[in-house]
CHARMM internal coordinates of N, CA and C (Angstrom, degrees):
IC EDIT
DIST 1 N 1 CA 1.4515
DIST 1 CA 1 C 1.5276
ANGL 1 N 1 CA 1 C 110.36
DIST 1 C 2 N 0.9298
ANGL 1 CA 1 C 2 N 109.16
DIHE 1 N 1 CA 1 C 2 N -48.58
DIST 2 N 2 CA 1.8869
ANGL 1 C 2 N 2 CA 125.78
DIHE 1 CA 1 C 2 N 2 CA -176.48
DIST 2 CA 2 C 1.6246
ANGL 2 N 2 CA 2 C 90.98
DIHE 1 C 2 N 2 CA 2 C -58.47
DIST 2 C 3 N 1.8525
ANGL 2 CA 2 C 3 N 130.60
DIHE 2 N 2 CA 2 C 3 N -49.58
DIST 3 N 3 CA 1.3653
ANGL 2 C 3 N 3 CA 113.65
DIHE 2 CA 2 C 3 N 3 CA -170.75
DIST 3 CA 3 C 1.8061
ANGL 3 N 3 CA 3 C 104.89
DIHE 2 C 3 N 3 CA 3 C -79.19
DIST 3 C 4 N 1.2655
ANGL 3 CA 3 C 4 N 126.14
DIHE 3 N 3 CA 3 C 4 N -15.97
DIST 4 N 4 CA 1.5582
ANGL 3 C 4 N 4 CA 105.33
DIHE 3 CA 3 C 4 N 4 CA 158.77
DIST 4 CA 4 C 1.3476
ANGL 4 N 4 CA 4 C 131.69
DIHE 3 C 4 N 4 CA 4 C -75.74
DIST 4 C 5 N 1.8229
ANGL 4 CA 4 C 5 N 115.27
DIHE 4 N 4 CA 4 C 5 N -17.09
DIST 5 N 5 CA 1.4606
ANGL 4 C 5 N 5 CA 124.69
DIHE 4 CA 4 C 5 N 5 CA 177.10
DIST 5 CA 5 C 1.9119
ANGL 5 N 5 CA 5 C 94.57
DIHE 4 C 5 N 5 CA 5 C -58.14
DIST 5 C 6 N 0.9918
ANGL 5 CA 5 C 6 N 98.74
DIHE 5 N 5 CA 5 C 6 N -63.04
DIST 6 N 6 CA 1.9555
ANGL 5 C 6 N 6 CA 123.01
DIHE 5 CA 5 C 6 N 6 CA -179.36
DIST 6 CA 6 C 1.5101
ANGL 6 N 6 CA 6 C 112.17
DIHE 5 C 6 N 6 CA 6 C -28.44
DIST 6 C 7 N 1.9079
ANGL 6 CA 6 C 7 N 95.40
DIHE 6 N 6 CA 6 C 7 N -55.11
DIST 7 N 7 CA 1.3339
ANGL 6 C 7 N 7 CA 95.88
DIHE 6 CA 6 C 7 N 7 CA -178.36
DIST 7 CA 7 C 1.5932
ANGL 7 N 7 CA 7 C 122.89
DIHE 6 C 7 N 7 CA 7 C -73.72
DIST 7 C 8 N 1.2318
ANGL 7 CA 7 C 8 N 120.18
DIHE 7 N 7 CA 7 C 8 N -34.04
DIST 8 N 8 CA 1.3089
ANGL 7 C 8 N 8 CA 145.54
DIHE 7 CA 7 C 8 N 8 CA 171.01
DIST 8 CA 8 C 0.9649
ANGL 8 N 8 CA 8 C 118.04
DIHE 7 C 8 N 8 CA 8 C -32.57
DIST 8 C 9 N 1.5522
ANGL 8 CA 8 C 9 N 129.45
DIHE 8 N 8 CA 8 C 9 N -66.60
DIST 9 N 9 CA 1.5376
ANGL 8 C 9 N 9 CA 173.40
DIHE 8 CA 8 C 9 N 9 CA 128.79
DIST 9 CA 9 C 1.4768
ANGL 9 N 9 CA 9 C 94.16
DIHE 8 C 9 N 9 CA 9 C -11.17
DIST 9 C 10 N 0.8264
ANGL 9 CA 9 C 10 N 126.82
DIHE 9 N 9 CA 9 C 10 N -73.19
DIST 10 N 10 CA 1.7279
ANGL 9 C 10 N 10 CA 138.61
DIHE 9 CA 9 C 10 N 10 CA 179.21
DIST 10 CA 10 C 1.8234
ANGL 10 N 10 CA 10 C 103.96
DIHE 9 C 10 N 10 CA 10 C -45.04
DIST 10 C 11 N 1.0832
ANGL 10 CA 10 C 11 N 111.44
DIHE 10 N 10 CA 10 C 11 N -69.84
DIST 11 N 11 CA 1.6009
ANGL 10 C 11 N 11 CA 119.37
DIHE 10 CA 10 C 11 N 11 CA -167.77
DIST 11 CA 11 C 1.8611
ANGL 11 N 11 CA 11 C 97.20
DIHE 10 C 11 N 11 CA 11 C -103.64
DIST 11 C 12 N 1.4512
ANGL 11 CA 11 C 12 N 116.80
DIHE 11 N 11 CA 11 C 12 N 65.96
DIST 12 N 12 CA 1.2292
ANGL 11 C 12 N 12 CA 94.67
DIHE 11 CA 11 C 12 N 12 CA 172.84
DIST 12 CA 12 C 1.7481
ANGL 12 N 12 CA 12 C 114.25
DIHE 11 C 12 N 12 CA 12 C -74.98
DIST 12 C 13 N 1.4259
ANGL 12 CA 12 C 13 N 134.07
DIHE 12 N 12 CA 12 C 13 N -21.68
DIST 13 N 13 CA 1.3659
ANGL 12 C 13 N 13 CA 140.03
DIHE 12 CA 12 C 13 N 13 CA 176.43
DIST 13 CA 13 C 1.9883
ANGL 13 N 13 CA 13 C 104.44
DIHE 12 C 13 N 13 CA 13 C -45.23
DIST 13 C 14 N 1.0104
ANGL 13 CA 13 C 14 N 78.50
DIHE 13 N 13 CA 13 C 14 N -37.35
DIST 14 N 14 CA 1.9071
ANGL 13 C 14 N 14 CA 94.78
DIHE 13 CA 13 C 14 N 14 CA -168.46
DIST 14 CA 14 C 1.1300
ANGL 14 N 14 CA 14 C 103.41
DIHE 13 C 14 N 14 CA 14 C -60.19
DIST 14 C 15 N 1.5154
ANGL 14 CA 14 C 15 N 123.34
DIHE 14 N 14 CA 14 C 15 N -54.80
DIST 15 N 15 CA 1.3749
ANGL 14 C 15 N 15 CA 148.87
DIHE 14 CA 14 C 15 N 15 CA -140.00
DIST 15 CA 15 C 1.5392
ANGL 15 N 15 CA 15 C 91.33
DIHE 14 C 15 N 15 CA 15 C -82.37
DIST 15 C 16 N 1.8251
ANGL 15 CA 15 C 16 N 118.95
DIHE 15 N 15 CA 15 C 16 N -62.06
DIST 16 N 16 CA 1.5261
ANGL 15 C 16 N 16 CA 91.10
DIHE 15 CA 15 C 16 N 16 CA 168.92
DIST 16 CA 16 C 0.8407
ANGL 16 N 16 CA 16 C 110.18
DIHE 15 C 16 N 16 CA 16 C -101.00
DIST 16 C 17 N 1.2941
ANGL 16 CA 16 C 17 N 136.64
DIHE 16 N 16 CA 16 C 17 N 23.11
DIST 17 N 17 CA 1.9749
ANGL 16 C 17 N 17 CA 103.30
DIHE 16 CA 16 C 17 N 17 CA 153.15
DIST 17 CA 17 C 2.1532
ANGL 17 N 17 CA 17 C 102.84
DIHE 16 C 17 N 17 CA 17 C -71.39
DIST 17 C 18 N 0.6123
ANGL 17 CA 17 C 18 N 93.95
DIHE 17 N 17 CA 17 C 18 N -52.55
DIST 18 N 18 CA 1.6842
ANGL 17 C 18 N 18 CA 83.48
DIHE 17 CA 17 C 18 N 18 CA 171.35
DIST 18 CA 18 C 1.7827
ANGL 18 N 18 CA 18 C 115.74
DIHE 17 C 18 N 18 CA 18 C -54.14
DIST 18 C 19 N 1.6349
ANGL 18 CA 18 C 19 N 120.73
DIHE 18 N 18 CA 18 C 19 N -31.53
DIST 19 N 19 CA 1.0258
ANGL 18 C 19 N 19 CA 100.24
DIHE 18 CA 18 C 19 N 19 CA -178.59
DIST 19 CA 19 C 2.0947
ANGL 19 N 19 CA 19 C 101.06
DIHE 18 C 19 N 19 CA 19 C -85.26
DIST 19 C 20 N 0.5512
ANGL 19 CA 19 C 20 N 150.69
DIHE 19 N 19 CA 19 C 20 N -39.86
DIST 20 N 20 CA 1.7954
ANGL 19 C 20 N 20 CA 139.07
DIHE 19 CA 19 C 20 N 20 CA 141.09
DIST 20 CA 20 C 1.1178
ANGL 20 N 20 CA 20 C 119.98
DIHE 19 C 20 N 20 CA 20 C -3.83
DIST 20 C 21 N 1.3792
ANGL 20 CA 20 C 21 N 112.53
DIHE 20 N 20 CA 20 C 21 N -60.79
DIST 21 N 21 CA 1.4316
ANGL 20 C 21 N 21 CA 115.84
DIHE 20 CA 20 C 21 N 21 CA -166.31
DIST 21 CA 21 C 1.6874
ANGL 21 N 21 CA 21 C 99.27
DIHE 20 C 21 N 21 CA 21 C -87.59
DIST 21 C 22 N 1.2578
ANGL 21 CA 21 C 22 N 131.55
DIHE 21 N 21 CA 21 C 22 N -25.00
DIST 22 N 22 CA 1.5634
ANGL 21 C 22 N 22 CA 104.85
DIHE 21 CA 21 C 22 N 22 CA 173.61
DIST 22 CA 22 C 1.8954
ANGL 22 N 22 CA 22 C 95.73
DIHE 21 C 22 N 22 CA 22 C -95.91
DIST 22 C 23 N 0.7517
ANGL 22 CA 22 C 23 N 130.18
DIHE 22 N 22 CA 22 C 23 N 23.06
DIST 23 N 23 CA 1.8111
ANGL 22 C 23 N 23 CA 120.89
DIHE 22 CA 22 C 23 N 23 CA 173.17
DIST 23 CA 23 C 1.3422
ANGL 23 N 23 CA 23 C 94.92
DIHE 22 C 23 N 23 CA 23 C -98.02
DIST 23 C 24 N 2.1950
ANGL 23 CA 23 C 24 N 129.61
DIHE 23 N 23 CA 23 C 24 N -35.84
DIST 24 N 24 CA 0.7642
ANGL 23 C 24 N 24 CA 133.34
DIHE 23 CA 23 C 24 N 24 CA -150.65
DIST 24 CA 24 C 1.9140
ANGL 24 N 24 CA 24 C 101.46
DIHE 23 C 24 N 24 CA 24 C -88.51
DIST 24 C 25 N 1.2548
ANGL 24 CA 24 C 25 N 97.53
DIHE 24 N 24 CA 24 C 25 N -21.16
DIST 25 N 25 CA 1.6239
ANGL 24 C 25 N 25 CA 118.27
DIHE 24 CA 24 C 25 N 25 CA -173.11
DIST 25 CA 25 C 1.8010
ANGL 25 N 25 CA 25 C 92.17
DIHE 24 C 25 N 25 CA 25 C -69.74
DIST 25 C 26 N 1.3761
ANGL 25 CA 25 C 26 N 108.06
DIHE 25 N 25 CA 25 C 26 N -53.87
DIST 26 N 26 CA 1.4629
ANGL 25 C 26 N 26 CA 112.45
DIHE 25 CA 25 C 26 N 26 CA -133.95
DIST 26 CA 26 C 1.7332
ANGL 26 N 26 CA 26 C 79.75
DIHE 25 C 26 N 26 CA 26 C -72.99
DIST 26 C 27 N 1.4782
ANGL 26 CA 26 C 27 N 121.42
DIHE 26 N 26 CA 26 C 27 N -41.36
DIST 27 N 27 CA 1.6499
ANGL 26 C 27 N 27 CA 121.64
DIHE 26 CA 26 C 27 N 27 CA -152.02
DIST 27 CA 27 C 1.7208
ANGL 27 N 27 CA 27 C 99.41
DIHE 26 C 27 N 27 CA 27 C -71.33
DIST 27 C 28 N 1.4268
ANGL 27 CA 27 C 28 N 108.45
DIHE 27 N 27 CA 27 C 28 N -34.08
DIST 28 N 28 CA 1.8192
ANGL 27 C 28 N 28 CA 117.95
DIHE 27 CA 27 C 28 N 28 CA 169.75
DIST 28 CA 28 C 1.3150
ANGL 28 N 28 CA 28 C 93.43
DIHE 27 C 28 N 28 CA 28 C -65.48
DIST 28 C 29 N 1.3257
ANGL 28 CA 28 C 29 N 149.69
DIHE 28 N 28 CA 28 C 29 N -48.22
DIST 29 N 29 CA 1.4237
ANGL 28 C 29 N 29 CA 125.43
DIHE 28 CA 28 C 29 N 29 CA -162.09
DIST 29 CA 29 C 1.2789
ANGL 29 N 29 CA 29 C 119.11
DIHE 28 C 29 N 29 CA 29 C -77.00
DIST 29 C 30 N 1.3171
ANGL 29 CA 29 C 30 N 95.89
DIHE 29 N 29 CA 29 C 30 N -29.39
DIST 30 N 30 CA 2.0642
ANGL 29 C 30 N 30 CA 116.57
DIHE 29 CA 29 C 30 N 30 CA -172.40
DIST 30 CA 30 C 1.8262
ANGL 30 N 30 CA 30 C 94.02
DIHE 29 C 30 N 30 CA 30 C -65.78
DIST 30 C 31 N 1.2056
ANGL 30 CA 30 C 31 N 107.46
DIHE 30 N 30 CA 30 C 31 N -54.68
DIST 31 N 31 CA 1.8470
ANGL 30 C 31 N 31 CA 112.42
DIHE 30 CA 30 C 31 N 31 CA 174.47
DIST 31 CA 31 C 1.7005
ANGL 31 N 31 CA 31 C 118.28
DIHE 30 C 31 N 31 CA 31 C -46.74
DIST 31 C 32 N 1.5196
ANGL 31 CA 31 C 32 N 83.13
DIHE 31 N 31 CA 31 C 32 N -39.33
DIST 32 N 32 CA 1.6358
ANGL 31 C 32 N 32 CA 71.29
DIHE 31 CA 31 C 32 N 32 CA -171.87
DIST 32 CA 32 C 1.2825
ANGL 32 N 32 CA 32 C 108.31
DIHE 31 C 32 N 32 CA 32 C -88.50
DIST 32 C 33 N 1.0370
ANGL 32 CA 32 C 33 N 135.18
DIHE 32 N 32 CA 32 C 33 N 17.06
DIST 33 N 33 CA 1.9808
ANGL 32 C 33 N 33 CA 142.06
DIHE 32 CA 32 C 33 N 33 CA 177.15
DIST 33 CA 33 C 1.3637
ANGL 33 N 33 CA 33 C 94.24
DIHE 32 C 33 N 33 CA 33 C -59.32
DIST 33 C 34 N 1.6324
ANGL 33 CA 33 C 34 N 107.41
DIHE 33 N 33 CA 33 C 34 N 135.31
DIST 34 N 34 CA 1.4025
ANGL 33 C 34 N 34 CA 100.55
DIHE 33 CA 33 C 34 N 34 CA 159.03
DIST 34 CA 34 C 1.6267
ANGL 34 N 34 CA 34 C 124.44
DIHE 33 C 34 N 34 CA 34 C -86.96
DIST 34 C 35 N 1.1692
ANGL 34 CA 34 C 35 N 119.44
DIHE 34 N 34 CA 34 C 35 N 150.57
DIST 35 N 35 CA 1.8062
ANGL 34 C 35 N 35 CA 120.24
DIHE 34 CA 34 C 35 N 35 CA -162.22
DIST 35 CA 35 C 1.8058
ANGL 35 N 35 CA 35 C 101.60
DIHE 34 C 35 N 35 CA 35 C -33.35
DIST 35 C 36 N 1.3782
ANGL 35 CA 35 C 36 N 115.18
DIHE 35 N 35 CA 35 C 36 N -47.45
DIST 36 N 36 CA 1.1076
ANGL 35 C 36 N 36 CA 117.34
DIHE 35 CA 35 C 36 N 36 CA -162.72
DIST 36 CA 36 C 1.2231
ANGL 36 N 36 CA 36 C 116.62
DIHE 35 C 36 N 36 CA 36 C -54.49
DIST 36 C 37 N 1.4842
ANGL 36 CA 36 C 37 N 122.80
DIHE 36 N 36 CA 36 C 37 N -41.29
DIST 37 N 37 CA 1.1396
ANGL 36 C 37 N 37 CA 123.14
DIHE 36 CA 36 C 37 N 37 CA -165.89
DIST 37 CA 37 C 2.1166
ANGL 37 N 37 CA 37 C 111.49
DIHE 36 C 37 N 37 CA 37 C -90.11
DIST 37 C 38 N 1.0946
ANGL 37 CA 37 C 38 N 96.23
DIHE 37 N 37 CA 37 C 38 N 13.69
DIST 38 N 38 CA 1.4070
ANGL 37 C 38 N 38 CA 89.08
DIHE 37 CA 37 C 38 N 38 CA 169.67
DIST 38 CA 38 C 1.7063
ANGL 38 N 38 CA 38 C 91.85
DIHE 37 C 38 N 38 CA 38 C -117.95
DIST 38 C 39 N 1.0590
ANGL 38 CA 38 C 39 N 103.92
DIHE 38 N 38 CA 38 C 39 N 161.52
DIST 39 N 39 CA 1.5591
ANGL 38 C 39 N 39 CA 116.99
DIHE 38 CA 38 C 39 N 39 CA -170.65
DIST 39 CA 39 C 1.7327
ANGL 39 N 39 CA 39 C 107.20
DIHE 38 C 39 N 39 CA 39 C -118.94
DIST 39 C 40 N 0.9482
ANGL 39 CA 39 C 40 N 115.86
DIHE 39 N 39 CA 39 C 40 N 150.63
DIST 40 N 40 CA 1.0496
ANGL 39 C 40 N 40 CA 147.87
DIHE 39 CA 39 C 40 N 40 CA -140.15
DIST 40 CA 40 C 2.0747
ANGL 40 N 40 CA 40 C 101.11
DIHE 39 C 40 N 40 CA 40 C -97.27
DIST 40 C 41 N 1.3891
ANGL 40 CA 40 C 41 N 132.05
DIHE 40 N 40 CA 40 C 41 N 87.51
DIST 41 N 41 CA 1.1367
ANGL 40 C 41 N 41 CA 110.27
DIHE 40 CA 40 C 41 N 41 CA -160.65
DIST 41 CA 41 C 1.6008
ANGL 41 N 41 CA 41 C 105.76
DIHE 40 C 41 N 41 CA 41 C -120.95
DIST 41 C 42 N 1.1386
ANGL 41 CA 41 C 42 N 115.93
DIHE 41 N 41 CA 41 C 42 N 136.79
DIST 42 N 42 CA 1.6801
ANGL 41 C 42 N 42 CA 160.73
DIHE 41 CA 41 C 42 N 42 CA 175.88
DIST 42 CA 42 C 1.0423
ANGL 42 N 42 CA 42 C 120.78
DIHE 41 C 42 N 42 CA 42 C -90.55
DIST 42 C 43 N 1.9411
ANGL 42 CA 42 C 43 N 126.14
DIHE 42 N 42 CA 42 C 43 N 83.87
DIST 43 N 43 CA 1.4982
ANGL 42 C 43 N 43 CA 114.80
DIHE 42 CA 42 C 43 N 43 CA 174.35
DIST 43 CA 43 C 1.7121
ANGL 43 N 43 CA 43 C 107.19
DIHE 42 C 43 N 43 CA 43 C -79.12
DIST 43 C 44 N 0.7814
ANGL 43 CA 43 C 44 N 85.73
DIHE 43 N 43 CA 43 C 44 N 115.14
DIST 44 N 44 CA 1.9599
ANGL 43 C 44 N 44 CA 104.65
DIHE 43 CA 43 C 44 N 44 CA 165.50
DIST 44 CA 44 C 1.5572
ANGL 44 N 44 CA 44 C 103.06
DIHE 43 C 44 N 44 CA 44 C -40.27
DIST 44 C 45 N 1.4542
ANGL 44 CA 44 C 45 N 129.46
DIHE 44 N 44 CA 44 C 45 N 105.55
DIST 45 N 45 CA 0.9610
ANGL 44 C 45 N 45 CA 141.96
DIHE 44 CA 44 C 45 N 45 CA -174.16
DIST 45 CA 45 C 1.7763
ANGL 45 N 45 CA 45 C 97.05
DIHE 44 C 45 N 45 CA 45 C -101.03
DIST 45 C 46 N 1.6239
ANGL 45 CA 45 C 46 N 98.87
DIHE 45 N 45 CA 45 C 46 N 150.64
DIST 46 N 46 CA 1.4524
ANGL 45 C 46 N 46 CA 101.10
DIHE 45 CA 45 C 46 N 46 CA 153.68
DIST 46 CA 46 C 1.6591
ANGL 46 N 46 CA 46 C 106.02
DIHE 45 C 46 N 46 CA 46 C -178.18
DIST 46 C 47 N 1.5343
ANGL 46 CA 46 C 47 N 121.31
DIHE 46 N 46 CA 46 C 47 N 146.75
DIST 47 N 47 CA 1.3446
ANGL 46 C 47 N 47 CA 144.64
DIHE 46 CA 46 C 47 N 47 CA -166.30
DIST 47 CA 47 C 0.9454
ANGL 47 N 47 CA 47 C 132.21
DIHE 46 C 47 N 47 CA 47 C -137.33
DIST 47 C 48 N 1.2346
ANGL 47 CA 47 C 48 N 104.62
DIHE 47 N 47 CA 47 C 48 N 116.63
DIST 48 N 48 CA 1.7446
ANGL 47 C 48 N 48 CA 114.80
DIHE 47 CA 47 C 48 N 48 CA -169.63
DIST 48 CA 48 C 1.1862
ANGL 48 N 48 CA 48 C 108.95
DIHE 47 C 48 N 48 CA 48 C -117.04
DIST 48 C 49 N 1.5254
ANGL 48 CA 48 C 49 N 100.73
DIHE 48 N 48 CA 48 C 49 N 125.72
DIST 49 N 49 CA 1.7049
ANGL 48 C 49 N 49 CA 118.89
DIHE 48 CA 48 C 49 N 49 CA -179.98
DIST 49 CA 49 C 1.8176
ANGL 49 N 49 CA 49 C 120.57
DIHE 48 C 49 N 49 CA 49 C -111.27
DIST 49 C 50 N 0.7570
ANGL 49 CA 49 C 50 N 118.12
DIHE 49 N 49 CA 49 C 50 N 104.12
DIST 50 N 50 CA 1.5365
ANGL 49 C 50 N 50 CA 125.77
DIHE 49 CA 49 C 50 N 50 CA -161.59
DIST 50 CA 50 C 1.8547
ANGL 50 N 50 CA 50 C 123.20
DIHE 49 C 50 N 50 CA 50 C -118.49
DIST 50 C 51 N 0.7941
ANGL 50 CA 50 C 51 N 137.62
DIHE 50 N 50 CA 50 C 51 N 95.08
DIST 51 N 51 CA 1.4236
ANGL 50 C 51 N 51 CA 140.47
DIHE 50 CA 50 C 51 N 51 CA 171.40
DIST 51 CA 51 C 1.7994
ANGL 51 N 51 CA 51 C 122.11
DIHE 50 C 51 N 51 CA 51 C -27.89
DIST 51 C 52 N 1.0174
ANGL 51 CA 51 C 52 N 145.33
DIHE 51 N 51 CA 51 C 52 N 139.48
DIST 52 N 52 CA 1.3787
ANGL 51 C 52 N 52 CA 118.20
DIHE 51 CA 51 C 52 N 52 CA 144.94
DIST 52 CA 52 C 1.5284
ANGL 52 N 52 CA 52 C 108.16
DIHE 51 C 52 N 52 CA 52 C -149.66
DIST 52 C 53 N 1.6303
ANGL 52 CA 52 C 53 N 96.24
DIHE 52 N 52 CA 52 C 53 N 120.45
DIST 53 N 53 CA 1.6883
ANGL 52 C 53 N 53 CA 124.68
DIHE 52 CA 52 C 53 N 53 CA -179.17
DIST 53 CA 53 C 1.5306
ANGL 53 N 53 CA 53 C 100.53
DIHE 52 C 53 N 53 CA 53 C -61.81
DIST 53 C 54 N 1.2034
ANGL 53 CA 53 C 54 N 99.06
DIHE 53 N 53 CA 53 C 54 N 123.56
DIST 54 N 54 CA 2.0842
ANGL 53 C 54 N 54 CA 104.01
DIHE 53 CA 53 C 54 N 54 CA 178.49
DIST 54 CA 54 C 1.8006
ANGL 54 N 54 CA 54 C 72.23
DIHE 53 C 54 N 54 CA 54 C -122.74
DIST 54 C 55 N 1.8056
ANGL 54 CA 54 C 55 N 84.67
DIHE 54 N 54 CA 54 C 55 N -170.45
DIST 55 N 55 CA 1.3219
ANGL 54 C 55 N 55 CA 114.40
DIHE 54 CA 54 C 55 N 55 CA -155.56
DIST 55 CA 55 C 1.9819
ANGL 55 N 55 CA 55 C 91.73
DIHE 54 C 55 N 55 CA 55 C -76.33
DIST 55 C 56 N 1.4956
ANGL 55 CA 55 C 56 N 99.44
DIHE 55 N 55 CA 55 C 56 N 165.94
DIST 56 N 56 CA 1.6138
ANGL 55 C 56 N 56 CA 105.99
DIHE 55 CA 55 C 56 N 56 CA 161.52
DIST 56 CA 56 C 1.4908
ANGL 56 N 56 CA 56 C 109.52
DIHE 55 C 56 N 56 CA 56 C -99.57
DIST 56 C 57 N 1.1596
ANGL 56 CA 56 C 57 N 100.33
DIHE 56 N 56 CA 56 C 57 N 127.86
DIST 57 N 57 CA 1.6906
ANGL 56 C 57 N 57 CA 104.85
DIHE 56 CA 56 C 57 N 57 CA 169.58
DIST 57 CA 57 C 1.5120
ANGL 57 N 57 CA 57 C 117.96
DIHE 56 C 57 N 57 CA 57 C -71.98
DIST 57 C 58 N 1.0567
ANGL 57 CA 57 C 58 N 125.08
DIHE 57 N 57 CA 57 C 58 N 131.39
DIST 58 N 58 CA 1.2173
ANGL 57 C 58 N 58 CA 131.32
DIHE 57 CA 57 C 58 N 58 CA 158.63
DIST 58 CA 58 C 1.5785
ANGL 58 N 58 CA 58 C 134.51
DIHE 57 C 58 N 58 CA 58 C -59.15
DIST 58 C 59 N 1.2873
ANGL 58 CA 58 C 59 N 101.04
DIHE 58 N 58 CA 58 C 59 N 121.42
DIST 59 N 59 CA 1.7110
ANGL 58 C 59 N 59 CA 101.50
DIHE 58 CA 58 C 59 N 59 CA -162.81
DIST 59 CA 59 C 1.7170
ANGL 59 N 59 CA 59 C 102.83
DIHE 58 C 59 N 59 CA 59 C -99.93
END
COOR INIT
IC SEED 1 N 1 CA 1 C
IC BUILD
């Protein structure tokens, strides 16, 4: 692990041209999905509305 920190550190130019080119891979692959295979997503909503009677002030 310590000789990939090393290498990393050493060739950072390298490091993102590879990180580009697989972000650039992944966003062409995500495009080319056909509709079907991505699914369809629904956050479960819910809201609660509630009153609360405090005291009356005296005028």
């Amino acid at each position: 692990m310590q000789l990939l920190a090393a290498f990393s550190l050493r060739n950072r130019s390298l490091i993102a041209l590879v990180t580009v080119v697989a972000a650039f891979f992944g966003v062409l692959a995500t495009t080319g999905l056909r509709q079907e295979l991505i699914p369809s997503i629904e956050f479960p909503q819910l809201a609660v509305v509630s009153t609360y009677r405090g005291r009356r002030r005296r005028s």
